[in-house]
C-alpha positions as CSV (number, residue, x, y, z in Angstrom):
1,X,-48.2,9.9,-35.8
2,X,-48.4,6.0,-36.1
3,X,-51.5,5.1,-38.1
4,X,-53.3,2.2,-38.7
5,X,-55.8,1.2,-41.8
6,X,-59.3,1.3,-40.0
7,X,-60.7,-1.2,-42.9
8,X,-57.8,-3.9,-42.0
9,X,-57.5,-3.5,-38.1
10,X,-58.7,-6.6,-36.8
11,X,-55.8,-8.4,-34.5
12,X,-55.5,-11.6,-34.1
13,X,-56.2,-12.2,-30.0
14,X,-54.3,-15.6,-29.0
15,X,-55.0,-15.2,-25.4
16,X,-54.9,-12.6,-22.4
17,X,-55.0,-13.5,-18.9
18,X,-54.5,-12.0,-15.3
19,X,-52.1,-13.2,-13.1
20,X,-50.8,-12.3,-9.5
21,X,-47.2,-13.3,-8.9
22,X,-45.3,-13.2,-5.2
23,X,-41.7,-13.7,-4.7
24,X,-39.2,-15.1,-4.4
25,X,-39.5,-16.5,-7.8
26,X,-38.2,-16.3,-11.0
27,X,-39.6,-17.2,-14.8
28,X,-38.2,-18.3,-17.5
29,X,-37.0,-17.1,-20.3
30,X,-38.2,-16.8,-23.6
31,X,-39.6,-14.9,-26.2
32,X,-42.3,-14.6,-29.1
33,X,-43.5,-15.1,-33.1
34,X,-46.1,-12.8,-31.8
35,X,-46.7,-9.8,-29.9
36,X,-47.2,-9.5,-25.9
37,X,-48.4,-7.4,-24.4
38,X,-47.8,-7.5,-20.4
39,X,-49.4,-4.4,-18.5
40,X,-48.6,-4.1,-14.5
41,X,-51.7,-3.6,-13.0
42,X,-50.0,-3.4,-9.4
43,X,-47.1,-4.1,-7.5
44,X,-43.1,-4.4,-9.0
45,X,-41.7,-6.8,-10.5
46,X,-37.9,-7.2,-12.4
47,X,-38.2,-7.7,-15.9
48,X,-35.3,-9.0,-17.7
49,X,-35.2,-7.8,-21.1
50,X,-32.7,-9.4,-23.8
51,X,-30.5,-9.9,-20.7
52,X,-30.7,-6.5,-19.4
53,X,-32.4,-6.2,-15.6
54,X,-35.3,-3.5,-15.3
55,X,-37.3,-2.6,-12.1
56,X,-40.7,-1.6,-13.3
57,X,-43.2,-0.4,-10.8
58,X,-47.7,-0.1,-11.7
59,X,-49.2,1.4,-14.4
60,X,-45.8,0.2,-16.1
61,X,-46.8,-1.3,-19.8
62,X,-44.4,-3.8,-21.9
63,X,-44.3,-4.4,-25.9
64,X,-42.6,-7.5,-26.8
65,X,-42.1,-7.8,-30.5
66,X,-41.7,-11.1,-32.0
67,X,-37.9,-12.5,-31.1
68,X,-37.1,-10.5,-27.2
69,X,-36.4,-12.7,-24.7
70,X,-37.6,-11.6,-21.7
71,X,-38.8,-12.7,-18.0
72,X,-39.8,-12.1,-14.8
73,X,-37.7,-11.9,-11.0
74,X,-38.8,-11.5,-7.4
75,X,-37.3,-11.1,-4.6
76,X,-38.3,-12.3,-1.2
77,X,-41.7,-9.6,-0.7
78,X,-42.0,-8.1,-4.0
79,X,-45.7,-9.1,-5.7
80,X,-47.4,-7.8,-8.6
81,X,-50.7,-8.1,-10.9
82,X,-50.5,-8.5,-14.2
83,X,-52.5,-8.6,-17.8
84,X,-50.8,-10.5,-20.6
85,X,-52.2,-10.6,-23.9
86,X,-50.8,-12.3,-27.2
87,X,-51.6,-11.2,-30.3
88,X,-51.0,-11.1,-34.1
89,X,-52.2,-9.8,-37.8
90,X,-51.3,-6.4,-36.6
91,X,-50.0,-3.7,-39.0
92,X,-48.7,0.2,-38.9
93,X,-48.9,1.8,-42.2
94,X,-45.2,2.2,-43.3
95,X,-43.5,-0.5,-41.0
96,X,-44.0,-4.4,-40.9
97,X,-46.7,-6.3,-39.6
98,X,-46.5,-7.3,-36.0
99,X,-44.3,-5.0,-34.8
100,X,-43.9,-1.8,-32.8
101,X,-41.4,0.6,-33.6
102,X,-40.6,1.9,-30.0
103,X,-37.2,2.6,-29.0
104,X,-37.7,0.3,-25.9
105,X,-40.3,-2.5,-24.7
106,X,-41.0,-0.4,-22.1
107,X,-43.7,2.4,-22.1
108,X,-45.2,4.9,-19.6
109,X,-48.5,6.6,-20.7
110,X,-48.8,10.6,-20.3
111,X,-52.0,11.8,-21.9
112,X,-54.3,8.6,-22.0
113,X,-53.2,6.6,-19.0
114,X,-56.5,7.3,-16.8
115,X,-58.3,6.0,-20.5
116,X,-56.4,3.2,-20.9
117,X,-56.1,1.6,-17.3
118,X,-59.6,2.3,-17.2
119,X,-59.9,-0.3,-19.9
120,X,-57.7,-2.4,-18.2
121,X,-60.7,-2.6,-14.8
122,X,-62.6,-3.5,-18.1
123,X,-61.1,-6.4,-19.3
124,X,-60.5,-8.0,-15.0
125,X,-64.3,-7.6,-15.1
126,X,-65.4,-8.8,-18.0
127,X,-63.1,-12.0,-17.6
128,X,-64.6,-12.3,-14.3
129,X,-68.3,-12.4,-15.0
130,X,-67.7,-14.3,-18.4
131,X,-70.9,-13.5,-19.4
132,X,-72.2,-14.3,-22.8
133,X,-70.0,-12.5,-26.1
134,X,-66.9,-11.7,-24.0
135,X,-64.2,-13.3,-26.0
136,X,-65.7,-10.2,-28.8
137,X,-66.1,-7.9,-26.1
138,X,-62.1,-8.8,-25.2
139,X,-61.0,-8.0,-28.3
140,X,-63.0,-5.1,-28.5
141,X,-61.2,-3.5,-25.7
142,X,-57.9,-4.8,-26.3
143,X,-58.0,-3.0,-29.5
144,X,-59.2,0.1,-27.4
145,X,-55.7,-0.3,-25.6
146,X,-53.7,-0.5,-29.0
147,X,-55.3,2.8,-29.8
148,X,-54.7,4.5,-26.5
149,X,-51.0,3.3,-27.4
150,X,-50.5,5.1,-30.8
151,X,-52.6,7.9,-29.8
152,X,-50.3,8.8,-26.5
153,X,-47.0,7.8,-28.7
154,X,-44.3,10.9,-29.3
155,X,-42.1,11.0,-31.8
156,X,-39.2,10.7,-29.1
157,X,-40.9,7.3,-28.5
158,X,-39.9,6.2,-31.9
159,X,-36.4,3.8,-32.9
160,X,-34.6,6.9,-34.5
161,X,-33.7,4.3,-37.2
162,X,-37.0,2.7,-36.8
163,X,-37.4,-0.2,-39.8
164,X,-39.5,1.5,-42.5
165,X,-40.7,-0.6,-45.3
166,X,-39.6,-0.3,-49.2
167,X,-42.3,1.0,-51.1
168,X,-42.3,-2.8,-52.5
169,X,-42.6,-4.2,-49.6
170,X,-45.4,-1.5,-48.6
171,X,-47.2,-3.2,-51.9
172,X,-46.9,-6.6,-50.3
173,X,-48.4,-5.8,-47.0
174,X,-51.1,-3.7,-48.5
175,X,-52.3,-6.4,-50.9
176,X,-51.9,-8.9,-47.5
177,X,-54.2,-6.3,-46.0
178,X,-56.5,-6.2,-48.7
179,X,-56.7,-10.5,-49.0
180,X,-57.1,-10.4,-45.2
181,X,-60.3,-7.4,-45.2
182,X,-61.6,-9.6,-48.5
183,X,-62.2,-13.1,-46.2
184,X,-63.1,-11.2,-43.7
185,X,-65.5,-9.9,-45.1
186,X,-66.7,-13.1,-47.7
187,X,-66.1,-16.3,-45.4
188,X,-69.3,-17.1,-45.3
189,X,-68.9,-17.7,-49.4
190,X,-67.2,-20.1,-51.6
191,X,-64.0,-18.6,-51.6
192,X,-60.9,-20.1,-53.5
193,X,-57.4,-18.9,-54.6
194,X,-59.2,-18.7,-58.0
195,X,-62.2,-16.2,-56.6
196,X,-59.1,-14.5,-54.8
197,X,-57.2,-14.3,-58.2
198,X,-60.5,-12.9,-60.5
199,X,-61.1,-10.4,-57.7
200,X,-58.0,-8.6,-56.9
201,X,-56.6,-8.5,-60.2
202,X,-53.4,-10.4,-59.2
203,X,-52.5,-14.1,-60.5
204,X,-53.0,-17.1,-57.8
205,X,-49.2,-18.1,-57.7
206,X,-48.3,-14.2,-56.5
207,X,-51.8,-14.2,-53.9
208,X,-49.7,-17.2,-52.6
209,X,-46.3,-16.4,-52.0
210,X,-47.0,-12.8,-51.0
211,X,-49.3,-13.9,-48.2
212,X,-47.3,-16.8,-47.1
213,X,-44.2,-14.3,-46.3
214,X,-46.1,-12.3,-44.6
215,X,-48.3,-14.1,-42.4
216,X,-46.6,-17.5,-42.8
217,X,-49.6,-19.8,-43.9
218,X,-51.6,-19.7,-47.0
219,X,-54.8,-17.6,-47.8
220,X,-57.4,-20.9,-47.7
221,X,-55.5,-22.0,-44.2
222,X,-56.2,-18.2,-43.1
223,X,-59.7,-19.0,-44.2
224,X,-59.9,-22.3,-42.3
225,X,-58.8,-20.6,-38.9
226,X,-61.3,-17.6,-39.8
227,X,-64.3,-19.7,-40.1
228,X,-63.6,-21.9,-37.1
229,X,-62.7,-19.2,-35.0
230,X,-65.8,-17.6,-36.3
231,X,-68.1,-21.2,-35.7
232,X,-66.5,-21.7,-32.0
233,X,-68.6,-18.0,-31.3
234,X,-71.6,-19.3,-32.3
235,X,-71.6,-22.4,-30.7
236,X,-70.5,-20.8,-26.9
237,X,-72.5,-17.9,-27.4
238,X,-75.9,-18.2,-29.3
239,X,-78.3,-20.1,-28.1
240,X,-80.3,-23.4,-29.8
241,X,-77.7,-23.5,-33.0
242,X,-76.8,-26.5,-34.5
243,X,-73.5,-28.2,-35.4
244,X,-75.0,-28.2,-39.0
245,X,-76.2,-24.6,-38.3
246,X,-73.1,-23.4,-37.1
247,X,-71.0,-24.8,-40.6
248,X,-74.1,-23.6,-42.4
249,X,-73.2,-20.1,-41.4
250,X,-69.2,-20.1,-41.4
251,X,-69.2,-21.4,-45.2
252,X,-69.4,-25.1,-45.0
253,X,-72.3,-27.2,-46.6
254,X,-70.7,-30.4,-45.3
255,X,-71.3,-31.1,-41.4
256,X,-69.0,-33.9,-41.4
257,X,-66.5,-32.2,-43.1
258,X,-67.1,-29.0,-40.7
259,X,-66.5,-31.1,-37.8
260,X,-63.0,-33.0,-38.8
261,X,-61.4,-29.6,-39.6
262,X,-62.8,-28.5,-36.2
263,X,-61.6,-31.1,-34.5
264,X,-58.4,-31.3,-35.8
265,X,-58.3,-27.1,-34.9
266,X,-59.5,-27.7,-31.8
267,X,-58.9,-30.6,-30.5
268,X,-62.2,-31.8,-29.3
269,X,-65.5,-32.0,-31.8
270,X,-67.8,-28.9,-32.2
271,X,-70.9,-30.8,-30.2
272,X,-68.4,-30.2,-27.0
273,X,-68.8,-26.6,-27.5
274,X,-72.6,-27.0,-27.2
275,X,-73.0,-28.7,-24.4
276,X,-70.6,-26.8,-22.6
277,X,-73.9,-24.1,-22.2
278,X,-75.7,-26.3,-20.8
């Protein structure tokens, strides 16, 4: 069975949005440094995979792995509704990070489908009624889908040659994992490649290098996103906080400061986010 490490699954949700789509019409192509997810909520639609036409009908779901082309055709009456969701910071124990080892981006659920379209009438309705915490309840149930995923997965839906890691490189990701659980978990704190260094046992120059092959950016730029990320929730979602308040909280002393990096992130200052809920 595909496993995941319960202490490091925490994906990284860049968007997910519902769309309905009549033809005729046809997307473009293109493809991914992240995952996708697309799930066909209704309808058909032709996908194009890596060139190769498919006709996919409801209840149909799609796994794009970082570098598959893919888009959408419709002829003249063919309409569908669809969730797409991006995502990253994703790991299977044994295989590399963002990716799933299925034979084909197409899946069909058997034993958890009811479960996980169910979730799917979760996600339309918490999107629509936007109500206060829903970006975390989003993720919440996206991560219900991934589960539903790996839990209906057979072992006839595996890539017979399916890319295992080395054991070394099952080192790397693990010690990625474990960096990635620590600032979780210690944002809020003075945290430097130093701390880092002291408290995994591992010298700063490795912490580096290890984590910028894997995710592609350095631990303290991880950190950065993390605490933003982290200080745009409080700002939409609880109530009477403070720009100060909000950097307070997230690991930053310095307001000013707070706000430039935000801004930069962002592109618009922190105090927008405030007065947005009002």
């Amino acid at each position: 069975m595909l496993q995941l490490n319960p202490k490091t699954f925490n994906p990284e949700i860049l968007y997910i949005f519902d769309y309905s789509n009549v033809g005729p019409t046809t997307g473009q192509n293109h493809s991914h440094d992240f995952l996708e997810m697309s799930i066909i909520i209704d309808g058909s639609v032709e996908y194009l995979i890596d060139d190769e036409p498919f006709f996919l009908e409801k209840e149909t779901i799609l796994l794009f792995n970082p570098g598959i082309h893919h888009y959408e055709h419709y002829e003249e009456g063919m309409k569908s509704t669809q969730i797409h969701i991006g995502f990253r910071n994703f790991s299977l124990t044994d295989f590399p990070r963002d990716h799933f080892p299925f034979k084909t981006s197409i899946l069909k659920l058997t034993k958890f489908k009811k479960e996980f379209f169910d979730v799917c009438q979760e996600i339309l309705v918490e999107k629509a009624k936007g109500e206060e915490g829903y970006d975390l309840m989003l993720k919440t149930l996206v991560m219900k889908l991934i589960i539903y995923i790996l839990r209906d997965a057979e072992s006839n839906h595996l890539e017979i040659n399916a890319l295992k890691l080395s054991y070394e490189e099952q080192e790397k990701q693990t010690i990625v994992s474990n960096i990635i659980h620590y600032l979780e978990k210690h944002h809020t704190e003075d945290v430097s490649l130093s701390s880092l260094s002291q408290t995994l046992y591992i010298s700063p120059t490795y912490i580096s290098r290890v984590f910028k092959e894997e995710t592609g950016e350095s631990p303290i730029n991880y950190l950065i996103k993390l605490r933003l990320t982290r200080a745009k929730e409080l700002l939409e979602n609880q109530e009477d906080i403070t720009v100060k308040e909000a950097a307070n909280l997230v690991g930053y002393n310095d307001a000013y400061y707070f706000s430039k990096l935000f801004k930069k992130y962002y592109g618009k200052p922190p105090s927008v986010f405030i007065q947005n809920k009002h």
